[in-house]
N, CA, C and O atoms as a CHARMM CRD file, in Angstrom:
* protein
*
  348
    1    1 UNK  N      0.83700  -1.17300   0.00000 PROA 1      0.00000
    2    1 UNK  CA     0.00000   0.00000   0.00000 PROA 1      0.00000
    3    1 UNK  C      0.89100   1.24800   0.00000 PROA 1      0.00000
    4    1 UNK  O      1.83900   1.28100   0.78400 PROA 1      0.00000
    5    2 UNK  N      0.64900   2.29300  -0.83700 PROA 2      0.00000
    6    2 UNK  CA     1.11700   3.60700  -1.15700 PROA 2      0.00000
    7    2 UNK  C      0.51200   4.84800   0.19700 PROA 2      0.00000
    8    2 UNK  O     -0.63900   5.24700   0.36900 PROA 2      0.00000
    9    3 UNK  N      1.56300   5.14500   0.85300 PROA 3      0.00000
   10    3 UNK  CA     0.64300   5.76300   2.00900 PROA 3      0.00000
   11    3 UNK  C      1.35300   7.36200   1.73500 PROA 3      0.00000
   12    3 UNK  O      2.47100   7.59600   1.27800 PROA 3      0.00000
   13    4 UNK  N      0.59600   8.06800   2.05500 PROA 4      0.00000
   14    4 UNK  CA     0.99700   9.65300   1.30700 PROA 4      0.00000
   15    4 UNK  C      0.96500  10.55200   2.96500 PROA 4      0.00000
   16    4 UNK  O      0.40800  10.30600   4.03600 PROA 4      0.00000
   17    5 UNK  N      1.80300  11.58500   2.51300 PROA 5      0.00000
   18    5 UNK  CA     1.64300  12.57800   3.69100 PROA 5      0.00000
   19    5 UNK  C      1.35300  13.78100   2.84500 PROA 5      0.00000
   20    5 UNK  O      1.82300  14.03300   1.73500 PROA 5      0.00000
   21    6 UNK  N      0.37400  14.58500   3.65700 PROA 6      0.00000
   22    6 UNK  CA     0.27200  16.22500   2.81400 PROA 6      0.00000
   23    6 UNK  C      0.95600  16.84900   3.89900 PROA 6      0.00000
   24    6 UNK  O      0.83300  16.78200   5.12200 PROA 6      0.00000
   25    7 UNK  N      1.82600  17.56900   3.01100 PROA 7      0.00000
   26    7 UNK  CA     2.48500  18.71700   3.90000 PROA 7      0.00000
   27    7 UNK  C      1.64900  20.29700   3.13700 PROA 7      0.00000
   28    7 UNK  O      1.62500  20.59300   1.94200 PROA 7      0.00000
   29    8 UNK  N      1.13900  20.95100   4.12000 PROA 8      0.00000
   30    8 UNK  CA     0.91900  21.92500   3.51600 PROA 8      0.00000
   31    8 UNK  C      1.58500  23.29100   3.01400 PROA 8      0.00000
   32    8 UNK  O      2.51100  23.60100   3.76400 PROA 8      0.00000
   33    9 UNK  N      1.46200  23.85700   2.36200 PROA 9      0.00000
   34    9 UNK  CA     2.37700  25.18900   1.61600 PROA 9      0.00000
   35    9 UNK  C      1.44700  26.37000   1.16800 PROA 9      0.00000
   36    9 UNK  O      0.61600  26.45800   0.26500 PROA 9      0.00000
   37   10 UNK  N      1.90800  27.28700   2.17100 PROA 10     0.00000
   38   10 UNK  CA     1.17800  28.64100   2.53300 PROA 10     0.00000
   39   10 UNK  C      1.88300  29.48500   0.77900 PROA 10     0.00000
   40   10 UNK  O      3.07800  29.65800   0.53600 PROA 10     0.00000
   41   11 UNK  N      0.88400  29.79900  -0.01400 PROA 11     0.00000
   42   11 UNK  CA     1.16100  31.08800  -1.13200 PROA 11     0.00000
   43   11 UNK  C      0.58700  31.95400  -0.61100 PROA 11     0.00000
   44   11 UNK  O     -0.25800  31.75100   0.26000 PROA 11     0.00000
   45   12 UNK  N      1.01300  33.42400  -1.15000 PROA 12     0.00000
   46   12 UNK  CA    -0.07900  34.36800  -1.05800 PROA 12     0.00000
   47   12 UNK  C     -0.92200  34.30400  -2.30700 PROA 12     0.00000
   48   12 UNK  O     -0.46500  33.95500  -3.39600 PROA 12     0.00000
   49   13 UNK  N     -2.42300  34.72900  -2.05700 PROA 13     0.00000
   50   13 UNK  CA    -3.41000  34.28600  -3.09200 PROA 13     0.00000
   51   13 UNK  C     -2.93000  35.20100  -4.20800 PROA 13     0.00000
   52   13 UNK  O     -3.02200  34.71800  -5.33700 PROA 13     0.00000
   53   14 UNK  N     -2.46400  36.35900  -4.11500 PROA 14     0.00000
   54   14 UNK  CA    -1.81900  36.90500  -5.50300 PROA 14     0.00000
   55   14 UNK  C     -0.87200  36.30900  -6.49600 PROA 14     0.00000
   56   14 UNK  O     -0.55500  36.53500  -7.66400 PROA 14     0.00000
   57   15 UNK  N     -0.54000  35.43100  -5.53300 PROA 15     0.00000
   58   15 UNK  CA     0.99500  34.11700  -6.45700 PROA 15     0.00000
   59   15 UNK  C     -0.03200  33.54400  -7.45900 PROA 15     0.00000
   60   15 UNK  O      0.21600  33.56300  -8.66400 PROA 15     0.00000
   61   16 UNK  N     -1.34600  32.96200  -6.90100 PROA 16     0.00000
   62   16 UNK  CA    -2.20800  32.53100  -8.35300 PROA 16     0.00000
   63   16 UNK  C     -2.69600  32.88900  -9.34500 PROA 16     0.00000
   64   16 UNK  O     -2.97500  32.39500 -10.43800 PROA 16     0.00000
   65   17 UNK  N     -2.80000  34.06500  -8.73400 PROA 17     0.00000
   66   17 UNK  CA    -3.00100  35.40800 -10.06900 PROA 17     0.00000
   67   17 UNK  C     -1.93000  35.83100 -10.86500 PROA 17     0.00000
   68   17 UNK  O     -2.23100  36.25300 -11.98200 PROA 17     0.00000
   69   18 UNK  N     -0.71700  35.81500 -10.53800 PROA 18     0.00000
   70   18 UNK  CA     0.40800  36.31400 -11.41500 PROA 18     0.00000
   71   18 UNK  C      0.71100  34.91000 -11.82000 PROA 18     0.00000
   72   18 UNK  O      1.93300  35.00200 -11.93400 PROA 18     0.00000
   73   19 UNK  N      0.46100  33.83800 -12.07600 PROA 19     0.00000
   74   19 UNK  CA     0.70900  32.98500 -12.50600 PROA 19     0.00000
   75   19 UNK  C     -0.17400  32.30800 -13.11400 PROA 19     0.00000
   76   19 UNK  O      0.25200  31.27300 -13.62800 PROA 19     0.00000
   77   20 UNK  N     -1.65800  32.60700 -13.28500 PROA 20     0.00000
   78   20 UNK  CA    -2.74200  32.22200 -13.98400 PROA 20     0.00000
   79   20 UNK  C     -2.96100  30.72100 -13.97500 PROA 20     0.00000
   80   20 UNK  O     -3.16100  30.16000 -15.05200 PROA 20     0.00000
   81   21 UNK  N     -2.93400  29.86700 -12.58500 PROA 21     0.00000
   82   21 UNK  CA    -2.92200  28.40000 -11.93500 PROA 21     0.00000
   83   21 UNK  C     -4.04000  28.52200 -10.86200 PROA 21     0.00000
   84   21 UNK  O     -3.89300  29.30500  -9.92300 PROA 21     0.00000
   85   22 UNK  N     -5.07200  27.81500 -10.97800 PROA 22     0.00000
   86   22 UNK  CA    -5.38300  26.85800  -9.94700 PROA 22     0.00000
   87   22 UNK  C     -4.37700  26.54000  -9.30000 PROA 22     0.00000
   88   22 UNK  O     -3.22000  26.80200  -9.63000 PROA 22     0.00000
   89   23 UNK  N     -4.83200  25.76100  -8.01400 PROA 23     0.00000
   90   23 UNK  CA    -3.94200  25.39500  -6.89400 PROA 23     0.00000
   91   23 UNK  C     -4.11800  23.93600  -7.12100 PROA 23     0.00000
   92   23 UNK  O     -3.84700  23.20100  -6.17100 PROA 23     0.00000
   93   24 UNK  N     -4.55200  23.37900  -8.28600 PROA 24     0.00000
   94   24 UNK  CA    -4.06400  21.70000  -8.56900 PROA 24     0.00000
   95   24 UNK  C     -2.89300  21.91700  -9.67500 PROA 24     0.00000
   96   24 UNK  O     -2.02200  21.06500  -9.84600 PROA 24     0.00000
   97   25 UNK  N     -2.94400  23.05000 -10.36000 PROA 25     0.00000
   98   25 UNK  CA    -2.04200  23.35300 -11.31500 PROA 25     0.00000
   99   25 UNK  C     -0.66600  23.85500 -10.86800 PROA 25     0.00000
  100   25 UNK  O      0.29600  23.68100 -11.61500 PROA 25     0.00000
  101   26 UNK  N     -0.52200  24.47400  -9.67800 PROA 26     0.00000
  102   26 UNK  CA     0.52700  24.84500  -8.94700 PROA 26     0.00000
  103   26 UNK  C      1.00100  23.94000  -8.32500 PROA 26     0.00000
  104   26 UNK  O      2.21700  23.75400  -8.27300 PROA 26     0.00000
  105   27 UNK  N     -0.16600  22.94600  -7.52600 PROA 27     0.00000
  106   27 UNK  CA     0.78700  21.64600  -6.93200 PROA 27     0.00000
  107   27 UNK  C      1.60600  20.50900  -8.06400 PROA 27     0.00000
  108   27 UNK  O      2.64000  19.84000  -8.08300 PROA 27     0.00000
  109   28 UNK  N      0.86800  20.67800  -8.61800 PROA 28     0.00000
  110   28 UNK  CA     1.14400  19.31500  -9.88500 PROA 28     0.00000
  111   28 UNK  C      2.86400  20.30200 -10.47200 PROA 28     0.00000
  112   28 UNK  O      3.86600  19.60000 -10.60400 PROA 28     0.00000
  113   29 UNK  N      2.95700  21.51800 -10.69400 PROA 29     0.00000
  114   29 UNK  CA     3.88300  22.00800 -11.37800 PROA 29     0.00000
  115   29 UNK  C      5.34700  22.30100  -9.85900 PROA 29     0.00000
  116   29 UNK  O      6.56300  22.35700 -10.03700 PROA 29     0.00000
  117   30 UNK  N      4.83500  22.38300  -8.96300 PROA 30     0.00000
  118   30 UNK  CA     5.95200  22.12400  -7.71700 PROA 30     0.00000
  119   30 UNK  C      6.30100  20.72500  -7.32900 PROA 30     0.00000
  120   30 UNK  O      7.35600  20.49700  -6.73800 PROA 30     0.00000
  121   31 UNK  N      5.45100  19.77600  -7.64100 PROA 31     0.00000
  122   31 UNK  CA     5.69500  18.10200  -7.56100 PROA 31     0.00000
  123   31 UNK  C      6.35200  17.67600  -8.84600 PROA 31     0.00000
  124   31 UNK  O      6.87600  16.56300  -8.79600 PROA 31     0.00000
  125   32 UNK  N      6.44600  18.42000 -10.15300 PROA 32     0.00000
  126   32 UNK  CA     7.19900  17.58500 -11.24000 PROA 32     0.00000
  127   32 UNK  C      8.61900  18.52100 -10.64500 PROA 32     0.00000
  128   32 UNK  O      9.63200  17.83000 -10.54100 PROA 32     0.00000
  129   33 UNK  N      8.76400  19.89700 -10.28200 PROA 33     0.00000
  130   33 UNK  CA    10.43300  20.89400 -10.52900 PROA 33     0.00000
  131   33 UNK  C     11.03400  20.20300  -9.15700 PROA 33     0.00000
  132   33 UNK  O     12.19000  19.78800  -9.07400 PROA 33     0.00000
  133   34 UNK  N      9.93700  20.14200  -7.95800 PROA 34     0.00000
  134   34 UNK  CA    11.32900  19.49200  -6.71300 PROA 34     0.00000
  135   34 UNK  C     11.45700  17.71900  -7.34700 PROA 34     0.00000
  136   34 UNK  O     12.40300  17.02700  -6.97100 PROA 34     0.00000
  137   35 UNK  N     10.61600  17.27400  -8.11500 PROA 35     0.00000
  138   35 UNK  CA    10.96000  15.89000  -8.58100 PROA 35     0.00000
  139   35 UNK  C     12.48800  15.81700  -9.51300 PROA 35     0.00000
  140   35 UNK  O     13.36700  14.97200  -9.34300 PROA 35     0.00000
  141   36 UNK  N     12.51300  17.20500 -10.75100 PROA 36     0.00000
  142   36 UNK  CA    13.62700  16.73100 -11.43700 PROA 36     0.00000
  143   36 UNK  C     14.51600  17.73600 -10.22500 PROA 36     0.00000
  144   36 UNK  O     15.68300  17.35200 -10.29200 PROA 36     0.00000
  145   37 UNK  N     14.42800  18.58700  -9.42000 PROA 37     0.00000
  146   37 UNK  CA    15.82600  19.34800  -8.66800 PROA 37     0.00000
  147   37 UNK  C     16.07500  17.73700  -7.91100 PROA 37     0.00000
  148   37 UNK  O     17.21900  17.32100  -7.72300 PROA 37     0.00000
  149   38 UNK  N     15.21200  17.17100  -7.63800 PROA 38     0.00000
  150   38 UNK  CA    15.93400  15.99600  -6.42900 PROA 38     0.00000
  151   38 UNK  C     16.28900  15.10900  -7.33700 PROA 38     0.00000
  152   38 UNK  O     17.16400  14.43000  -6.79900 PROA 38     0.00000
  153   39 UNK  N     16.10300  14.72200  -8.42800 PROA 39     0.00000
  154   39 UNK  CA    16.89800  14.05700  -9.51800 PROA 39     0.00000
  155   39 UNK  C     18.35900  14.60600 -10.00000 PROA 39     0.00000
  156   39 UNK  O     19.47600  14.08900 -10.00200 PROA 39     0.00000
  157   40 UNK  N     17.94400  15.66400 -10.33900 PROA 40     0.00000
  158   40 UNK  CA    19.84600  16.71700 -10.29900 PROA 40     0.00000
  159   40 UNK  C     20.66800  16.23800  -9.30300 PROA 40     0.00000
  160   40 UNK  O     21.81200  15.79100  -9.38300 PROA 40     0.00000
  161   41 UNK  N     19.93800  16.38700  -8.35000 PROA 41     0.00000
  162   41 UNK  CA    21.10400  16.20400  -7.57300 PROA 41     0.00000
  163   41 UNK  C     21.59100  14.74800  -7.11600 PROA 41     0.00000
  164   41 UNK  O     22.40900  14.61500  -6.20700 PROA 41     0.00000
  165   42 UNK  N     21.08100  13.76100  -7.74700 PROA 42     0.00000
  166   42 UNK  CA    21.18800  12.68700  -7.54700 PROA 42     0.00000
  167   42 UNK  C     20.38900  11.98100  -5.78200 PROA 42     0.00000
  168   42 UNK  O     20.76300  10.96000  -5.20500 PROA 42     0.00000
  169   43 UNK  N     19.31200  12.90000  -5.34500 PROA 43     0.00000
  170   43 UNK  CA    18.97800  12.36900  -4.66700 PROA 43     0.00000
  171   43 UNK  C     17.62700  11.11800  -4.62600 PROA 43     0.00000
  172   43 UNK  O     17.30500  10.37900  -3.69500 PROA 43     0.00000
  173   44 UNK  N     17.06000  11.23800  -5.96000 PROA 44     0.00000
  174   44 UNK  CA    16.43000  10.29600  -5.96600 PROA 44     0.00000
  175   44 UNK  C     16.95300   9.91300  -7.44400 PROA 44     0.00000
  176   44 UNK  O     17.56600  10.58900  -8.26900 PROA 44     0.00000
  177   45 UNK  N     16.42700   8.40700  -7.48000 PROA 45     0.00000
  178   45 UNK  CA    16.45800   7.21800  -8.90300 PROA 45     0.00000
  179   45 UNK  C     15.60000   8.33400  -9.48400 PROA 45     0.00000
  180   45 UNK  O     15.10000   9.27300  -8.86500 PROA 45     0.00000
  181   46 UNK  N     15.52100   8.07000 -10.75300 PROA 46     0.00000
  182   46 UNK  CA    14.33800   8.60000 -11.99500 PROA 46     0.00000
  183   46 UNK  C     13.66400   7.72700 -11.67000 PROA 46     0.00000
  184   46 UNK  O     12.90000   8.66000 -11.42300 PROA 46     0.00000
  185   47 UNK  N     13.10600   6.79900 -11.38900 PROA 47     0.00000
  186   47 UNK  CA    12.36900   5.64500 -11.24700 PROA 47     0.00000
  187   47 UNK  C     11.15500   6.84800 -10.11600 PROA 47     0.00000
  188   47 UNK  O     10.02100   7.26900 -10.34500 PROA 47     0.00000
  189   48 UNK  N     12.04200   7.03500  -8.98900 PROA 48     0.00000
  190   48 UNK  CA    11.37800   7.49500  -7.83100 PROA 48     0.00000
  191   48 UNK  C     10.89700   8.90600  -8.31300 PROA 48     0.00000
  192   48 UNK  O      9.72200   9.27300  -8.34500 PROA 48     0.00000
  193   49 UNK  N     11.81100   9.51600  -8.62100 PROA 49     0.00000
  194   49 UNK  CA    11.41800  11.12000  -8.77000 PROA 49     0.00000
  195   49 UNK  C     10.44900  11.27200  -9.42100 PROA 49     0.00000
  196   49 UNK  O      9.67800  12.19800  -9.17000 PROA 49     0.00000
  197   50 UNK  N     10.15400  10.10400 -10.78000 PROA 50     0.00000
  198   50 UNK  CA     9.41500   9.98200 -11.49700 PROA 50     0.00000
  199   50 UNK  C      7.51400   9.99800 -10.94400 PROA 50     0.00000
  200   50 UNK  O      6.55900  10.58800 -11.44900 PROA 50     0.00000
  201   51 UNK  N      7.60800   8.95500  -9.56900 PROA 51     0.00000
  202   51 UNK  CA     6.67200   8.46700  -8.78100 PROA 51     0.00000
  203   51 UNK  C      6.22600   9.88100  -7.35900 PROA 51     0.00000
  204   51 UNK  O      5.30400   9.92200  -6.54500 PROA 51     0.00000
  205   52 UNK  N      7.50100  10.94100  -7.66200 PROA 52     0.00000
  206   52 UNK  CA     6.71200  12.21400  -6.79200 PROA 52     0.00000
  207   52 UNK  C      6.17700  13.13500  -7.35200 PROA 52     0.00000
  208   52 UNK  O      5.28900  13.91400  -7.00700 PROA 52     0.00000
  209   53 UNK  N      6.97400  12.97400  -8.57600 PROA 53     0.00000
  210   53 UNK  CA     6.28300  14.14900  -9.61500 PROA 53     0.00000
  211   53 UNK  C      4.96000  13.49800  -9.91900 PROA 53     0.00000
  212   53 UNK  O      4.29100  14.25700 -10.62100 PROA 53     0.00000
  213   54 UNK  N      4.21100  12.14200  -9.59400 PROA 54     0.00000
  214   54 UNK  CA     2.78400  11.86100 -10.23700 PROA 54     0.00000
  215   54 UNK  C      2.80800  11.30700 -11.89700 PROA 54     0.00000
  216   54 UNK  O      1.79500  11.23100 -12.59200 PROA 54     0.00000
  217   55 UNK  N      4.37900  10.89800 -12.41000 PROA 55     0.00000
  218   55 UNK  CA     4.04000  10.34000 -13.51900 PROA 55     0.00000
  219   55 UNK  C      4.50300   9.41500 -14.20600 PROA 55     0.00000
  220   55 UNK  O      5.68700   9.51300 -13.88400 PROA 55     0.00000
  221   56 UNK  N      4.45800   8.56000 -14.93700 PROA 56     0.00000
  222   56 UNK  CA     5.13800   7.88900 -15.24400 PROA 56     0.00000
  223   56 UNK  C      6.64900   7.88100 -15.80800 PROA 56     0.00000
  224   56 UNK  O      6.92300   8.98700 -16.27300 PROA 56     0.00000
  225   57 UNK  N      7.51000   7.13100 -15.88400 PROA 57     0.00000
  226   57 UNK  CA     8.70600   7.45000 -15.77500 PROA 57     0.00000
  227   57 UNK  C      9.04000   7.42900 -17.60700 PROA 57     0.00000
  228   57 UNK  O     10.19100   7.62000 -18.00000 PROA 57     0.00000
  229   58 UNK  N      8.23800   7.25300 -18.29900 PROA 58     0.00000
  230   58 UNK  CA     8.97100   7.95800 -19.73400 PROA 58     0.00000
  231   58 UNK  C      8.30100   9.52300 -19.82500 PROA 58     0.00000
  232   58 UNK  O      8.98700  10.38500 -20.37300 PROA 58     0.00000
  233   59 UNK  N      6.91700   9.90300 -19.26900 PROA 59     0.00000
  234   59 UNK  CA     6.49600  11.00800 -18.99000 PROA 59     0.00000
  235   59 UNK  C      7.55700  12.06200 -18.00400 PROA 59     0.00000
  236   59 UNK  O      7.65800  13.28200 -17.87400 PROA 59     0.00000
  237   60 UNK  N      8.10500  11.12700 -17.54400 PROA 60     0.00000
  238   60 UNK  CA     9.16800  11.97500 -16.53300 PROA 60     0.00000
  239   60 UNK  C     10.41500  12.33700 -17.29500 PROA 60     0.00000
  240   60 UNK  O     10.92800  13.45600 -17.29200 PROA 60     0.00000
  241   61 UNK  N     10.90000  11.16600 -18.02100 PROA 61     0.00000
  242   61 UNK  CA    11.76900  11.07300 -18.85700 PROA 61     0.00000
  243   61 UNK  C     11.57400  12.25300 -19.81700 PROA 61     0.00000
  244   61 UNK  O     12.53500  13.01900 -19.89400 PROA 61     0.00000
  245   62 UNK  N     10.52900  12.52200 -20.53700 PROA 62     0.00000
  246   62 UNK  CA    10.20500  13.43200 -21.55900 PROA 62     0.00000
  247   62 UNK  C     10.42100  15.03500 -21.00100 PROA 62     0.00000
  248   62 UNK  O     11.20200  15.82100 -21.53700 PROA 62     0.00000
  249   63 UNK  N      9.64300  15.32900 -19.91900 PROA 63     0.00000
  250   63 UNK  CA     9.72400  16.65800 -18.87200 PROA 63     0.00000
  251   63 UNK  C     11.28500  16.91800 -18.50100 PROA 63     0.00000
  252   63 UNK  O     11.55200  18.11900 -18.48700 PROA 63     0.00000
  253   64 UNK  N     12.18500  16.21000 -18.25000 PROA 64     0.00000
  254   64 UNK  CA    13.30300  15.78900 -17.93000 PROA 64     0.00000
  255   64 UNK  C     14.53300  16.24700 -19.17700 PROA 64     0.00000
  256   64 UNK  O     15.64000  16.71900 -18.92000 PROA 64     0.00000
  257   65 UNK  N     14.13400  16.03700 -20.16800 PROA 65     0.00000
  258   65 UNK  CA    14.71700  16.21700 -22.14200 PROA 65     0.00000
  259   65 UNK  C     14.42500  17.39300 -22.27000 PROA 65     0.00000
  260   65 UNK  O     15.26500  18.28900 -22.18800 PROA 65     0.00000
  261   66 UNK  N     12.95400  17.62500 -22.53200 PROA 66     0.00000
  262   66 UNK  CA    12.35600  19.33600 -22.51400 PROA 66     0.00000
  263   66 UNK  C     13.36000  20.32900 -21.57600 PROA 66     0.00000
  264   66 UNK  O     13.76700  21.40100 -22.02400 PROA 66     0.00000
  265   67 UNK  N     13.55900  20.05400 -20.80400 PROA 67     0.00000
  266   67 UNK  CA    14.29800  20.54600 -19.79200 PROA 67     0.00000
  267   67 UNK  C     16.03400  20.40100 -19.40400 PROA 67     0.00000
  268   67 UNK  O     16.78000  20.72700 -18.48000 PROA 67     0.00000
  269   68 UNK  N     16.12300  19.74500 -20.64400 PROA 68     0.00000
  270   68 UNK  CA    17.62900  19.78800 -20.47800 PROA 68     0.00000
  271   68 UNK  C     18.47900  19.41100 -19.55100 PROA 68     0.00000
  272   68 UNK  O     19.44500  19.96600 -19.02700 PROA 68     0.00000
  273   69 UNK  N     17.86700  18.15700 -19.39500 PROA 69     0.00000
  274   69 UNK  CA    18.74200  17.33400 -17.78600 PROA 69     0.00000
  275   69 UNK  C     18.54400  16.08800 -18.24600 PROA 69     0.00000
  276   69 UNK  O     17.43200  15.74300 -18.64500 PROA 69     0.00000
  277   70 UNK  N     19.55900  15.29300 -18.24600 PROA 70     0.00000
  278   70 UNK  CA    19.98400  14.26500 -18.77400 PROA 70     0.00000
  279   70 UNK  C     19.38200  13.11900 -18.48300 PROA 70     0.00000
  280   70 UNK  O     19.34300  13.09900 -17.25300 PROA 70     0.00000
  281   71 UNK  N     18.87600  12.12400 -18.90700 PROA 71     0.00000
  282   71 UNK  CA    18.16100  10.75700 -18.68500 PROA 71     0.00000
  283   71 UNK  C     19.04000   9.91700 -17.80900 PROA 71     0.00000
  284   71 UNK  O     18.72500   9.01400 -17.03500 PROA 71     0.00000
  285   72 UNK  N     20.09900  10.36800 -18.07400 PROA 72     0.00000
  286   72 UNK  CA    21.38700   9.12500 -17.86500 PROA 72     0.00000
  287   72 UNK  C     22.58900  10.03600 -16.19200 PROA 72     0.00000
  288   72 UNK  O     23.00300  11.19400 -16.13800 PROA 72     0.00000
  289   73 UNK  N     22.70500   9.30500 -15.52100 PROA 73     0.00000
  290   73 UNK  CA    24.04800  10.00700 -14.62500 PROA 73     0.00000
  291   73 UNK  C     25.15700   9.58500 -14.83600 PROA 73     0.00000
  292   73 UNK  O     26.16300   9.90500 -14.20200 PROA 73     0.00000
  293   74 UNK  N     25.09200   8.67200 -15.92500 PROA 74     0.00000
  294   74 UNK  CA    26.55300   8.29900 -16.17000 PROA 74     0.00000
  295   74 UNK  C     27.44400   9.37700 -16.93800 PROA 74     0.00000
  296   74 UNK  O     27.03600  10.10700 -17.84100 PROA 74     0.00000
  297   75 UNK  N     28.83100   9.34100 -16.37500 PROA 75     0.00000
  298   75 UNK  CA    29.70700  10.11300 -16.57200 PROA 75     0.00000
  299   75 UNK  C     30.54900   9.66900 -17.99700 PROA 75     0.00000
  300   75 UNK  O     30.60300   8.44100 -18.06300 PROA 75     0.00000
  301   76 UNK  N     31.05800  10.17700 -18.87500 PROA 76     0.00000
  302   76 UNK  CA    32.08300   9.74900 -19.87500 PROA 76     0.00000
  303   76 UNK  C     32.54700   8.75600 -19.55900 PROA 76     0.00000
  304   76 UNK  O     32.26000   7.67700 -20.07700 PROA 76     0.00000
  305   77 UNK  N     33.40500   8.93000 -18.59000 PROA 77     0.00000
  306   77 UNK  CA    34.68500   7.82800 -18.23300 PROA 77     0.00000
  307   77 UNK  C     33.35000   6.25600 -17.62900 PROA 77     0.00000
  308   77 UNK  O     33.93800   5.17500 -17.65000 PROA 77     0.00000
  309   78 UNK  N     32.33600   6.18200 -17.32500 PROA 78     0.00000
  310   78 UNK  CA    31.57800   5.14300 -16.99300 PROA 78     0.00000
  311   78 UNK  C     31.17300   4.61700 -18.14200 PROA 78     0.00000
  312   78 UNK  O     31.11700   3.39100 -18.24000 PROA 78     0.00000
  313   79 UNK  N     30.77300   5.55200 -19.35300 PROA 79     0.00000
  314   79 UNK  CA    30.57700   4.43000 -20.62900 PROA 79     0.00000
  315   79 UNK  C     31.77200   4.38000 -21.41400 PROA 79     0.00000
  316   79 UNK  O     31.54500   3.90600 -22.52700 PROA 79     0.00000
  317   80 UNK  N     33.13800   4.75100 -21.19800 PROA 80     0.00000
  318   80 UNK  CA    34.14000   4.39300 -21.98100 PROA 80     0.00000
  319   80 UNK  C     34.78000   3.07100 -21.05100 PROA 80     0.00000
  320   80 UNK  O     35.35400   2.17500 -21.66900 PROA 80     0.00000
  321   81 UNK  N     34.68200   3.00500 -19.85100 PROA 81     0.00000
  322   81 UNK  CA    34.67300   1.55800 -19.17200 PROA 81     0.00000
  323   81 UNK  C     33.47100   0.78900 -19.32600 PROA 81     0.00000
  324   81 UNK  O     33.78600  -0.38100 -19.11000 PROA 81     0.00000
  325   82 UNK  N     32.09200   0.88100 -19.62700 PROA 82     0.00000
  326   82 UNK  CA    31.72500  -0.26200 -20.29400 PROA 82     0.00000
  327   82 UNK  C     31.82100  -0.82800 -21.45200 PROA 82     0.00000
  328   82 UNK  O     31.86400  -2.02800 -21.72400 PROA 82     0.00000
  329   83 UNK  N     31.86400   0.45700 -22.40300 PROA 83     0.00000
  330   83 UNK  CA    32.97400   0.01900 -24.00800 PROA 83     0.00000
  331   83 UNK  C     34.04300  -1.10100 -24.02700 PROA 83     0.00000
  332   83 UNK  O     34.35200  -2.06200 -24.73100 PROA 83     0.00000
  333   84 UNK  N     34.51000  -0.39300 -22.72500 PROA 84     0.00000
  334   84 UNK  CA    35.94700  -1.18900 -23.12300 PROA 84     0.00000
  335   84 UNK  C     35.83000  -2.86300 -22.33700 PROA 84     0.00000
  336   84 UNK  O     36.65400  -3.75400 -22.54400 PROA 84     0.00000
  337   85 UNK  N     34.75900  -2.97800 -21.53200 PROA 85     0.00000
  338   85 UNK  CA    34.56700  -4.56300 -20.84300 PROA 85     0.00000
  339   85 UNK  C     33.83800  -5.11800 -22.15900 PROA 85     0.00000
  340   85 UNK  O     34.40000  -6.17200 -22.46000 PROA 85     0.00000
  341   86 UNK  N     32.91900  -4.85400 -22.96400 PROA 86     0.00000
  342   86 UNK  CA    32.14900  -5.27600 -24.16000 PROA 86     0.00000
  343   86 UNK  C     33.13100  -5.99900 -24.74500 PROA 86     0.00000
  344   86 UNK  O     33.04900  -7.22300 -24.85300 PROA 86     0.00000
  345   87 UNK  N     34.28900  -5.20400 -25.23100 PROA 87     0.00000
  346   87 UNK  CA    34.99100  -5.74900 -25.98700 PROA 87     0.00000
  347   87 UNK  C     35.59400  -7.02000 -26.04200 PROA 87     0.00000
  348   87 UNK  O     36.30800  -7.32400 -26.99800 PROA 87     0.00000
């Protein structure tokens, strides 16, 4: 079983107005940006970050591309050492 906590988050009601969001549209858009910032930083799998942001993980994957942050954390030197075990 998937058990959830709400934490709540005080805006001022003018933040919805200068931003032209509902407050399902503001949560949904603060649950995908701390999903890929905690992906940046390598604190969660894409798998997971994928599952706070609310979406599936090629949907995450896609938001993730749009956005110019890499699918992959592997470094150069990690796929020029699996290159070179292939061989």
């Amino acid at each position: 079983m998937n058990k959830q906590r709400i934490i709540p988050i005080d805006f001022p009601s003018d933040i919805f107005l200068a931003l032209n969001e509902n407050e399902v549209e503001l949560k949904k858009d603060i649950k995908i940006s701390y999903a890929m910032r905690l992906y940046q930083l390598e604190k969660l799998t894409i798998g997971k970050a994928a599952q706070l942001a609310g979406l599936s993980r090629f949907e995450f994957e896609k938001i993730l591309s749009e956005n110019r942050i890499s699918v992959s954390n592997l470094e150069i030197d990690d796929v020029k050492e699996d290159l070179k075990n292939l061989k």
